[in-house]
C-alpha positions in Angstrom: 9.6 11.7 68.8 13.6 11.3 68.6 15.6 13.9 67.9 19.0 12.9 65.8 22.1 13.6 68.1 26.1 14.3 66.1 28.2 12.7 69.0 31.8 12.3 68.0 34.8 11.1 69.7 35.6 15.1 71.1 32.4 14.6 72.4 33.3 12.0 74.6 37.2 13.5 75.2 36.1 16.9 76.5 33.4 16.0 77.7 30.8 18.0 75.7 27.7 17.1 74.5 28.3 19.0 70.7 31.5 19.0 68.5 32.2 22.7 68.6 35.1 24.5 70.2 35.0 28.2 70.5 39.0 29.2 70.1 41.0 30.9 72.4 41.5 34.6 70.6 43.6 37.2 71.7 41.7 40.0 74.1 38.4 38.2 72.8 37.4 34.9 74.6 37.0 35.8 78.2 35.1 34.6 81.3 31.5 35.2 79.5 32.0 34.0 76.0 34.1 31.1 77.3 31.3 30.3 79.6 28.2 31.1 78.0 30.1 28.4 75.1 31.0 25.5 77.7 27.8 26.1 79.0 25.4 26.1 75.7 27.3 22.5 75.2 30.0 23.3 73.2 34.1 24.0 74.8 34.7 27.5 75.4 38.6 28.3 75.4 40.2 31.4 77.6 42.7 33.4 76.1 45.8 33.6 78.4 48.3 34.8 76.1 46.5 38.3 76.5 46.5 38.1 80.3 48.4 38.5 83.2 48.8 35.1 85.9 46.2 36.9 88.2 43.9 37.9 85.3 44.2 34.5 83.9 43.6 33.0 87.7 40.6 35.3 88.3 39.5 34.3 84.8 39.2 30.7 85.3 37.3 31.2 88.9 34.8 33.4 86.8 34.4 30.3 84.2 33.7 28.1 87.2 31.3 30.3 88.6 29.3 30.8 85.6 29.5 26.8 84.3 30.2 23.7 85.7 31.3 22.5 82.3 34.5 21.7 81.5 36.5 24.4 79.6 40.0 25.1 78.2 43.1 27.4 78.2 44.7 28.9 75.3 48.8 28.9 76.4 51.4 30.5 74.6 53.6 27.9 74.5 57.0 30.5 74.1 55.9 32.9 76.6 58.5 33.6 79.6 56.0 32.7 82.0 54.7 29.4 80.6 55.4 26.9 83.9 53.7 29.3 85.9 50.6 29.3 83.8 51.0 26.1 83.0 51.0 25.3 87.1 48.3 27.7 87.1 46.2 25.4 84.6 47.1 22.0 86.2 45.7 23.2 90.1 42.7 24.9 88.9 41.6 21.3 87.4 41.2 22.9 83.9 40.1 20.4 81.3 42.1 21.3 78.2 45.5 23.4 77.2 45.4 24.5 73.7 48.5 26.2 71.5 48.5 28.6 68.5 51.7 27.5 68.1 53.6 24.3 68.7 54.2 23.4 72.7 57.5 21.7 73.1 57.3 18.1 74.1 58.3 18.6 77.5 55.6 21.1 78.4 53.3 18.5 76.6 54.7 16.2 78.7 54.2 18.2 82.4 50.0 18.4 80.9 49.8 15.1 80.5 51.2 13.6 83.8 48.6 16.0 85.7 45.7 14.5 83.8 45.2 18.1 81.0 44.4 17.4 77.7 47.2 19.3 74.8 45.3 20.4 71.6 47.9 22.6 69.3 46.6 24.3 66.2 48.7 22.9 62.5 48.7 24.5 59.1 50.4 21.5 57.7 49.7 17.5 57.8 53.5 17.0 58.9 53.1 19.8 62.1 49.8 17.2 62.8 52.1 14.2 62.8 55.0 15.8 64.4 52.6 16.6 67.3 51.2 13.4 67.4 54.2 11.9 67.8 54.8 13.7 70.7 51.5 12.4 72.6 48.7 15.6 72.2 45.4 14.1 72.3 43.8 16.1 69.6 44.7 18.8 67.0 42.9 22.0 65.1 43.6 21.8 61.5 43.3 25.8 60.8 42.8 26.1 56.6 44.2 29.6 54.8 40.4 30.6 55.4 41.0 31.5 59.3 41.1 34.7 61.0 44.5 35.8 62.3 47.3 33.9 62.2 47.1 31.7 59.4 48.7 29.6 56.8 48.6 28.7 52.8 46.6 25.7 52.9 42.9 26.1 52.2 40.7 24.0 55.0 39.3 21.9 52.2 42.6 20.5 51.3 44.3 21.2 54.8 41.5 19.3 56.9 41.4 15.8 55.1 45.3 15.5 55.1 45.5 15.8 58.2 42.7 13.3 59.4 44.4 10.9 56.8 48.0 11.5 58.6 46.8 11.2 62.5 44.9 9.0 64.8 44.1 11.3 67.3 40.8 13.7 67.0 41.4 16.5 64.4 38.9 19.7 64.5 38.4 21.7 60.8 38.9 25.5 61.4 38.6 28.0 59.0 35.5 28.8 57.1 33.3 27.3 59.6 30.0 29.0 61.0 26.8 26.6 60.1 25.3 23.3 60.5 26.3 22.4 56.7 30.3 22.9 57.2 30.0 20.8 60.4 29.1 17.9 58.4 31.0 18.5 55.7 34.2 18.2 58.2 32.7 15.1 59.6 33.1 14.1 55.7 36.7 14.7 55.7 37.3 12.9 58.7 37.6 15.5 61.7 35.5 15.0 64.8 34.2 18.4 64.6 34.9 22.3 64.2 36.4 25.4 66.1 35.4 28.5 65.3 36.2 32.2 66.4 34.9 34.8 64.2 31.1 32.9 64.6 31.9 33.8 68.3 33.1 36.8 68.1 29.5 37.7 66.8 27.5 37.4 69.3 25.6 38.8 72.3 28.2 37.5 74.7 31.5 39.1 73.1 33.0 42.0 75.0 34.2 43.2 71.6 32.7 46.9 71.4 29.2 47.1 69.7 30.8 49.8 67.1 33.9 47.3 66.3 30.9 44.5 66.0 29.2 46.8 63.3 32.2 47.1 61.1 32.4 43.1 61.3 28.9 42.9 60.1 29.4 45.2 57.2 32.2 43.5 56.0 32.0 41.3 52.6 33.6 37.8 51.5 36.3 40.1 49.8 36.9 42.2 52.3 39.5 40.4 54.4 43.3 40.2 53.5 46.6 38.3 54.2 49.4 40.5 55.7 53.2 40.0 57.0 52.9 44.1 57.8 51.1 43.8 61.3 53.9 41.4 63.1 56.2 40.0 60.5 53.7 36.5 60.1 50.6 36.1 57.5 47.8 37.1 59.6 44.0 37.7 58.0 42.3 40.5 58.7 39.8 43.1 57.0 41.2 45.3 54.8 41.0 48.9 56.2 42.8 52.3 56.3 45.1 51.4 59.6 45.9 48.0 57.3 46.6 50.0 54.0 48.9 52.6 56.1 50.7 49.3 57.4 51.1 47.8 54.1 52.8 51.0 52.7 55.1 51.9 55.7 58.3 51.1 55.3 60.9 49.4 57.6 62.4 52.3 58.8 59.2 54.0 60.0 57.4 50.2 61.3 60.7 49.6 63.5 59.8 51.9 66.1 56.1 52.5 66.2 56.5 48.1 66.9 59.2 49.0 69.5 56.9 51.0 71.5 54.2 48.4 71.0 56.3 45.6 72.3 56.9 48.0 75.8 53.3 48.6 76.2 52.8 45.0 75.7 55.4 43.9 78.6 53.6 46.7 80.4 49.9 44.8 80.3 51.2 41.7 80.8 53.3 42.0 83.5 56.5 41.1 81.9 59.3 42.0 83.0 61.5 43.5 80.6 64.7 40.9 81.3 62.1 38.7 80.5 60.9 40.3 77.3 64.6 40.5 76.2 65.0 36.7 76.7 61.6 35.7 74.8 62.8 37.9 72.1 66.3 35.9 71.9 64.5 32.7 71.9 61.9 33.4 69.4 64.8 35.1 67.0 66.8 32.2 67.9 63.7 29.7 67.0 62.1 31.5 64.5 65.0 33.2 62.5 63.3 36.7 63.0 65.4 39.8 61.9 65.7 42.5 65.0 62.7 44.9 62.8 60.5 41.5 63.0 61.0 40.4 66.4 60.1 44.2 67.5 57.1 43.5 65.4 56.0 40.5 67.3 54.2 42.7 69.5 52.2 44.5 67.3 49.6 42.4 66.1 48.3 42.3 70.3 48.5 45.4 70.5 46.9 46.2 67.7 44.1 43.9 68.3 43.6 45.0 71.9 43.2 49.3 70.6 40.1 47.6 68.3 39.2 44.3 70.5 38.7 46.0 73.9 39.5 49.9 73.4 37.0 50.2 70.3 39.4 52.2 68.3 39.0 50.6 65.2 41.2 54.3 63.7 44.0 52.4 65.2 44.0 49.0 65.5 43.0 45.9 63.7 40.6 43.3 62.9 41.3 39.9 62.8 38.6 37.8 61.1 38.5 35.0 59.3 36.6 35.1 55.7 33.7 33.5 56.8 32.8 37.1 58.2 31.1 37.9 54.9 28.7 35.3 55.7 27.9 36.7 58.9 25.0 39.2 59.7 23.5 38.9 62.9 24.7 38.7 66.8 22.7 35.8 68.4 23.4 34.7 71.6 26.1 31.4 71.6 23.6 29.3 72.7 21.5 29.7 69.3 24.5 30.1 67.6 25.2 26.4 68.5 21.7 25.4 68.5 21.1 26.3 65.2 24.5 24.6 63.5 23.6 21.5 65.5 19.9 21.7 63.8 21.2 22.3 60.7 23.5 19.4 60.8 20.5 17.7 61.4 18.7 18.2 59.0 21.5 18.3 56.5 22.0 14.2 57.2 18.9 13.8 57.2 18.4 15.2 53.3 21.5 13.6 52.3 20.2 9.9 53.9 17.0 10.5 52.0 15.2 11.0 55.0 16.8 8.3 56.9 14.3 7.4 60.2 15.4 7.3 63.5 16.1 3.3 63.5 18.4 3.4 60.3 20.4 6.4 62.2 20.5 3.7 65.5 21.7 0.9 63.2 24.6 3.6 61.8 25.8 4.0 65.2 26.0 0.3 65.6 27.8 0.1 63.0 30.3 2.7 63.7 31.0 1.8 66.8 31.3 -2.0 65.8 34.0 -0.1 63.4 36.1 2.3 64.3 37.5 2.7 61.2 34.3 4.4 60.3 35.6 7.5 62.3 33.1 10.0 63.7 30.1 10.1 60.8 28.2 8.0 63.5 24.4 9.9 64.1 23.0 8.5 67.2 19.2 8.6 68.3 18.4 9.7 71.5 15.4 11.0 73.4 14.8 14.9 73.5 15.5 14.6 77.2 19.3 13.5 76.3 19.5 15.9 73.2 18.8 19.0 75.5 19.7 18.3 79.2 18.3 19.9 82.1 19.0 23.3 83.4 21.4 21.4 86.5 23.6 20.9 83.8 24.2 24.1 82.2 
């Protein structure tokens, strides 16, 4: 009997045998879940933002030793630091550099000459094209639906724009957590999701059981949009640290972020000549007032008191809405098991129960196409659907 495979065209780019990529969050996607995702068949990211060069370098010897799959590096592209991580990336033979924000074309550039893949996440079909232009090899269309940082477009609008404005593999993000929103974002186009709350959740996640709880209880309703953590819309759920932000004033946020911004050079090893010279360049780049920049710092710190401290009194919880859909904490492999059968199973209802020789001809088709983008279902073998233990 054949099992029904989704193999789109970030299959074949990363290297990966399902289209899922598990994001690179802040103080969240370490060694394990980054593994435990490359090696269940998705692409696990690392969050480096959060880490210091020799953390990040011990890091990505952990992923290695855990998987022989290939994996990414989330980089933040205006750290002071950025050439060394970026040198860092390029001689540890790491697949894939993703970008909350937008990398500038020369650090694009430096990836690209040493053979790593660029993937920055947009909010906006121009930021796709503009990217494009400037030769990434994929993007993540993030809709207002995400968890942390996140714009005004919602992922259903957001997510075929952007496939409709670029060549280049787009992944949906936002709302994501099941078979059923895979295929719809194979509808609009994209070549598969990224998720991070879905990952958050499970068995794998170094996120504190207690801080897990208080995910779990959380509604559809229950997350909100605020500029009060770091000056930028970031979603989060709504709780008494959140409230106590959103009432504060200027005057009392300017120095509680100040001393956020020091503990922050602190953990990451930044210097603070350096920290003064990011600060110039992102108030230069980002026309931040001198209250907002000191802000910048907050929303890490913040994260990291509920993320890896458990103090959910004092910090925050970025999530994306989707969290009011989410009730359980399976391991990543079923988590990725089970959206890839539901998938499945959801082509199969809408085909009318299409056999496995209709799906072949589909492929044919597809590939005989290109046009017809990545809604190609492919039959293979349950040997090829769910490789060996050699391979992860």
């Amino acid at each position: 009997m054949t099992a029904l495979v989704l193999h789109t065209r970030i299959c074949g780019l990363f290297g990966i045998r399902y289209p899922i990529v598990q994001t690179g969050m802040g103080w969240v996607s370490g060694a394990r879940l980054t593994a435990a995702t490359s090696d269940a068949g998705g692409f696990g990211i690392l969050a480096a933002a959060t880490m210091t060069l020799a953390q990040l370098e011990e890091a990505i010897r952990s992923v290695k030793e855990r998987t022989g799959q290939p994996f990414g590096v989330n980089v933040r592209a205006d750290q002071p630091d950025v050439g060394r991580v970026a040198e860092l990336v390029i001689r540890s033979g790491v697949k894939l550099a993703s970008f909350a924000g937008p990398p500038s074309r020369d650090l694009i550039r430096r990836f690209k000459d040493a053979g790593v893949l660029t993937m920055p996440t947009v909010g906006a079909p121009r930021h796709a094209e503009k990217m494009a232009e400037w030769g990434v090899d994929a993007v993540i269309a993030q809709g207002h639906e995400g968890g942390g940082h996140t714009g005004p477009i919602p992922t259903s609008l957001l997510l075929p724009a952007v496939c409709d404005t670029v060549d280049i593999p787009v992944l949906g993000a936002g709302g994501f957590n099941s078979g059923r929103g895979l295929v719809a974002a194979l509808a609009y186009g994209a070549s598969g999701i990224a998720m991070g709350t879905r990952f958050l959740l499970t068995k794998e996640s170094t996120v504190p059981e207690s801080v897990k709880a208080a995910y779990l209880r959380a509604k559809l309703t229950d997350t909100v949009v605020t500029r009060s953590v770091d000056g930028d819309p970031q979603r989060v759920i709504r709780t008494p640290v959140i409230d106590r932000l959103e009432r504060a004033s200027a005057v009392t946020r300017f120095p509680r972020a100040l001393m956020s911004a020091l503990a922050f050079r602190k953990l990451t090893g930044t210097s603070l000549t350096d920290l003064v010279r990011e600060g110039l360049a992102m108030r230069k780049s980002r026309e931040l007032t001198w209250a907002q920049l000191a802000m910048a710092a907050n929303a890490p710190m913040l994260t990291k008191a509920s993320m890896v401290d458990g103090r959910q009194e004092v910090g925050i919880l970025p999530a994306g809405q989707v969290v009011g859909l989410i009730d359980e904490l399976p391991t990543v492999r079923d988590v990725l098991e089970s959206i890839m059968r539901e998938a499945e199973e959801t082509l199969g209802r809408l085909s009318g129960g299409s056999t496995s020789a209709d799906a072949g001809r589909s492929g044919e088709q597809a590939r005989a196409d290109p046009s017809r983008r990545d809604e190609a279902v492919q039959t293979q073998t349950p040997s090829v659907a769910r490789p060996g233990p050699q391979e992860g």
